[in-house]
VOGU-3710 file (C-alpha; in Angstrom, 3 decimals, decimal comma):
1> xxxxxxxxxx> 71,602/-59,989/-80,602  72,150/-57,485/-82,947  69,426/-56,517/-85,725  68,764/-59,120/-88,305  69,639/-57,788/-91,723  67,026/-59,488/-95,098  69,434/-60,642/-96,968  70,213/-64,455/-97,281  74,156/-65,724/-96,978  72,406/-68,649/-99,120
11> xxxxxxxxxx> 72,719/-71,154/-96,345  68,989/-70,106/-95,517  69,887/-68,062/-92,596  69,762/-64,030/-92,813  72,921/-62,160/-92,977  72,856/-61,126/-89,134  72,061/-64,400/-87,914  75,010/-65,881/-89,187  77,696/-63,238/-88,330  75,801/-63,494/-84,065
21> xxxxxxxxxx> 76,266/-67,399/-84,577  80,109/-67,527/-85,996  80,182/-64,805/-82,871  78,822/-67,088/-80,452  80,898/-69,951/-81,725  84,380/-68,613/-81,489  83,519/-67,258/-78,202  82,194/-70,232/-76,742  84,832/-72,256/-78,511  87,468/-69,664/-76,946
31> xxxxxxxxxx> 86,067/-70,084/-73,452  85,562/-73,818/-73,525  89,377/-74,074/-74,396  90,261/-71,664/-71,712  88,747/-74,015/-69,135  90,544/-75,112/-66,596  88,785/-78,686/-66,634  89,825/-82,083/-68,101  89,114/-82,385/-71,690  86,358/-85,035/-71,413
41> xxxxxxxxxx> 84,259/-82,127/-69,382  84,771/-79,679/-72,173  83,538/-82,717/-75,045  80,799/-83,344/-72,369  80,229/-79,423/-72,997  80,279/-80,253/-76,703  78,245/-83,129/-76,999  75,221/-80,957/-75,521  75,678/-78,134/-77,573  73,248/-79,336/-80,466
51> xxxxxxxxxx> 70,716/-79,657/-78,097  70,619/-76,320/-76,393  68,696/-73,480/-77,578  70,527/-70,297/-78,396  69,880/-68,696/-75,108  70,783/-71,630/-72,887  74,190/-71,011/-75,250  73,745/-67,449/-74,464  73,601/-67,998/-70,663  76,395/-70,633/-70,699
61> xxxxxxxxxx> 78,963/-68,599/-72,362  78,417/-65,916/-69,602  79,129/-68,265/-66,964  82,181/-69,127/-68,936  83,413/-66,146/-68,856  82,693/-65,525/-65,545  84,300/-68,122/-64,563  87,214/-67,678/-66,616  87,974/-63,760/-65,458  87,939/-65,567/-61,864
71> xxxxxxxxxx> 90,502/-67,973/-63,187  92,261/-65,278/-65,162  92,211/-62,874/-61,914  93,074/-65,110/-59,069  96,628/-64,812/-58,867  96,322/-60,741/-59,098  94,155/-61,428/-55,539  96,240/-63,630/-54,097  99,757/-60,729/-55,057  96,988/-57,975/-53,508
81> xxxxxxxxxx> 96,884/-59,664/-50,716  100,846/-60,315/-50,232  101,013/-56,346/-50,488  98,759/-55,496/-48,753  100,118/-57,968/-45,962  103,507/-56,468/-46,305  102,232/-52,948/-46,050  100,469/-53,942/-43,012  103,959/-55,011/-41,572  105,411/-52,124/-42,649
91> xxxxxxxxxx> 103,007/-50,000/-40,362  103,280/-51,753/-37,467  106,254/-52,071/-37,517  106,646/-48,311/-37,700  103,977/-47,377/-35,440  106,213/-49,719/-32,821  108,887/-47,603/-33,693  107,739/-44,264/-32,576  105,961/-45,746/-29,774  109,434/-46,622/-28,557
101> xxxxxxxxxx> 110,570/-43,536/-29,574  108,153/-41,721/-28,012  108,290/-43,779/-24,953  112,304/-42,871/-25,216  111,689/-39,152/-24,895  108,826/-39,023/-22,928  111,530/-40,967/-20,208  114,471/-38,754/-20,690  112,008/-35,407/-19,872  111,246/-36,830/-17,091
111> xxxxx> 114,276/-37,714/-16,132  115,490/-33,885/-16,469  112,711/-32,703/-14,898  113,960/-34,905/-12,027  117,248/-33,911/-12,004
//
């Protein structure tokens, strides 16, 4: 967390402290509806909230948002994969093509040198 600054927001807790906390919040509150998970997990998130300390919260919101870059990301794997599936094609099937070509010419010289 960022430093602490001495000056009270009259709500007894220091300047800093409440700016990281309305931080945390939103972000955990962002992630939490992000979730890809029925909405009685994310109010069983909610309901445990109060009694975690601040760097359980901490640790949770990084595996939400681990989680949610996976979520947000898998689609861009599975279109990678697609092209690079395609381009895969695509060289084989022009490597076959100048094998047979190859094949082609390698058949007509010796046919010439035959004849």
């Amino acid at each position: 967390m960022k430093n602490i600054k001495k000056e009270s927001t009259g709500g007894g807790l220091p300047e800093g402290f409440k700016e990281d906390f309305e931080f945390l919040g939103n972000k955990l509150g962002f992630y939490i509806s992000a979730l890809n998970a029925p909405e009685e997990i994310k109010n069983s998130w909610l309901a445990i909230l109060p009694q975690m300390s601040i760097e359980q919260i901490g640790r949770l919101i990084d595996i939400f948002e681990e989680k949610y870059l996976q979520q947000e990301t898998q689609y861009i794997d599975e279109e990678f994969k697609k092209v690079l599936a395609e381009i895969e094609k695509e060289k084989k099937e022009k490597i076959n093509k100048i094998d047979e070509e190859t094949i082609k010419q390698i058949q007509d010289l010796a046919q010439k040198i035959k004849n």
